[in-house]
N, C-alpha and C positions, 0 to 999 in steps of 0.2 A: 259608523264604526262597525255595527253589528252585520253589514256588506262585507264591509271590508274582509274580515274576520273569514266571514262565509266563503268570500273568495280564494283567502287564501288556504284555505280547505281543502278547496275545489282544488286548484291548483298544484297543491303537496299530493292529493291523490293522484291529479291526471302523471304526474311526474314519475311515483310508486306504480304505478301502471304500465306506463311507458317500459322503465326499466327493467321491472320482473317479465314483459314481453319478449323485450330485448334480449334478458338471460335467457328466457327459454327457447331463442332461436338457434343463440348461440352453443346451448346445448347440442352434442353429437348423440345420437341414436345406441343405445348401448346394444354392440355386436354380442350375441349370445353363439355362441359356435356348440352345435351338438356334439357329443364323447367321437371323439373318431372320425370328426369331420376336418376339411381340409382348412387351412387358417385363409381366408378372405384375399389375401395378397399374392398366396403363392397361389390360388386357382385363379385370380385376375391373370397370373403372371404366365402359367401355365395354359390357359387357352387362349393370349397372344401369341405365344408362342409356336402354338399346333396350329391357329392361322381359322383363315374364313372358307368355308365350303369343305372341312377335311371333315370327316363320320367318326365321331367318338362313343365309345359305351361309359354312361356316366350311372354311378352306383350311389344311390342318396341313404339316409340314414336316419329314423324316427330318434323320436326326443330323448327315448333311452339309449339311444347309439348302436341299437339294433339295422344292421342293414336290410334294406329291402330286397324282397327275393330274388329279385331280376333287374336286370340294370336296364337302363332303358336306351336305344340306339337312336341317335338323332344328327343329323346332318348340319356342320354350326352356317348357319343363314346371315347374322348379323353380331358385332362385339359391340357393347356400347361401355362408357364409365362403369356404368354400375351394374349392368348386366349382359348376359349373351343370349342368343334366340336359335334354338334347334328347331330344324324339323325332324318331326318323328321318320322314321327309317321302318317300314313294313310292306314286304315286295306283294305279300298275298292280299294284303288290305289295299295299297296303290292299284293291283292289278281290276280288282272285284271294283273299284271304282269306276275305275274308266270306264268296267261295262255299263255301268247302270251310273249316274253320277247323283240321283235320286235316291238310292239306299246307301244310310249313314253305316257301317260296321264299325263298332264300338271295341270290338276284342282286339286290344292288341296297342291302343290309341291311337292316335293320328295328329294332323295339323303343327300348330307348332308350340312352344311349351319354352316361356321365359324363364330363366338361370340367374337369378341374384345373387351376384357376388358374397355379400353381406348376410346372404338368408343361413348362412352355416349347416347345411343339412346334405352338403354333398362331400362324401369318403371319397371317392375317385371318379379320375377322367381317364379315358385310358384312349388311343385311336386306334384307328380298327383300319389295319391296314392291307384290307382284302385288296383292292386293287393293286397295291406294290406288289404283291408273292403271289397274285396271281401270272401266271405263265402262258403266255400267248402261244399258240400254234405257231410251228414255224412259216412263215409267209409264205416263203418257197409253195412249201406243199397247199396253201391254202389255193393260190392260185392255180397249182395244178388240176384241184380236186375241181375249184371253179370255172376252172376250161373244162374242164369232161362234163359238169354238169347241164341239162338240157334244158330248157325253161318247162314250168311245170311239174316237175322233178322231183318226188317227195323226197326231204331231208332231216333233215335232225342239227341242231345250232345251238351252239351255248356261247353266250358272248356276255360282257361286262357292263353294265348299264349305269354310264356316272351319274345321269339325271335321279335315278331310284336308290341308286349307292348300292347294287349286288350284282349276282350273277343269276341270268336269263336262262332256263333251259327251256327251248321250245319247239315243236314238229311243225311242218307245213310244206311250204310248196315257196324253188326258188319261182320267180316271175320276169325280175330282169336282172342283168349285168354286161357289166363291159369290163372286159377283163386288163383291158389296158389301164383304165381310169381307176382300177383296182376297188370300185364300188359295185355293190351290185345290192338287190332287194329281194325280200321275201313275204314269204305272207302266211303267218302263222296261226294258227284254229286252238296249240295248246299251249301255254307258258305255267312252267313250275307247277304242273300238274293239274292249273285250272283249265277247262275246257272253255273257249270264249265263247261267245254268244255270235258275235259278228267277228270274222277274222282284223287281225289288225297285219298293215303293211307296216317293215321297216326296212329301212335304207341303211345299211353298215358302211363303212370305206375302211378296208385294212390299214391305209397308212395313218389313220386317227381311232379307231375302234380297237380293241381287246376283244380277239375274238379268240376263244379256249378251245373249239372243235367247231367243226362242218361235215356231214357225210350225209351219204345217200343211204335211204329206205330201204334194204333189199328185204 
């Protein structure tokens, strides 16, 4: 009897166990939304909306509802349930990389930087819509300017770079083109004021590039 008993002891526990497990599964996470943050659903709602690969400035906000100084620019990468995935957006940090891929530059951030819906600490999303009002050269002329030029040709180029998400200002030297094929290549020594180490070649094609100016060295 004294088994018995014992067992059903055991039993009434495993059972009280069981249930308060249960309950606390069933519990939902309690959302704490910082003073001035956006509500959970409408920034879900809101960066389906703006879409995958568009460049937002996202402004977050400490536990007093203080915003932070500077908003941070990230390129959105991936949207999941419960959160989204930026890459950081930094043309002079991207650039200082490429040269050396061994020196980590820390000012500014980098990589990429997960966005939980639910973490409550983001006041705005805003998109940054440098490429849309950016103003292309008229083609006309671009191809003028690119028939006169001679290969080796010091110039001067500013064009739109969707992989980095800005604009390119850089001096060098054109190297090839074919002016039919409306592409042509250069090869640059300064981008946005950094000096490179080793020049870098790039291949534009007007009828898919944003290209803002081309001119010659005089």
């Amino acid at each position: 009897m004294h088994v018995t008993k014992f067992n059903a002891h055991v039993l009434i526990g495993e059972s009280r166990l069981k249930r308060n497990f249960l309950d606390f599964l069933k519990k939902k996470k309690k959302i704490q939304v910082r003073p001035g943050a956006m509500n959970p659903e409408e920034l879900r709602k809101l960066i389906n909306e703006i879409g995958n690969k568009k460049k937002v400035n996202i402004v977050r906000v400490e536990y007093d509802g203080t915003p932070e100084d500077k908003p941070v620019t990230v390129q959105i990468v991936d949207i999941r349930q419960d959160y989204f995935t930026g890459r950081v957006v930094n043309l002079e940090r991207s650039i200082k990389q490429e040269m050396d891929q061994k020196l980590v530059y820390l000012k500014g951030g980098g990589g990429t930087i997960d966005f939980y819906f639910d973490e409550g600490d983001i006041k705005s999303v805003e998109q940054d819509f440098d490429e849309s009002i950016i103003e292309q050269k008229n083609q006309d002329e671009l191809l003028e300017i690119l028939d006169a030029l001679d290969l080796d040709e010091a110039i001067l180029i500013s064009f739109y770079d969707r992989v980095k998400g800005g604009v390119m200002n850089g001096s060098g030297k054109l190297i090839n083109k074919d002016v039919e094929k409306r592409i042509f290549k250069v090869e640059l020594t300064l981008i946005n004021d950094i000096e490179l180490d080793v020049p870098k070649e790039i291949e534009l094609d007007l009828s898919k590039d944003t290209i803002l100016d081309l001119e010659v060295v005089i």
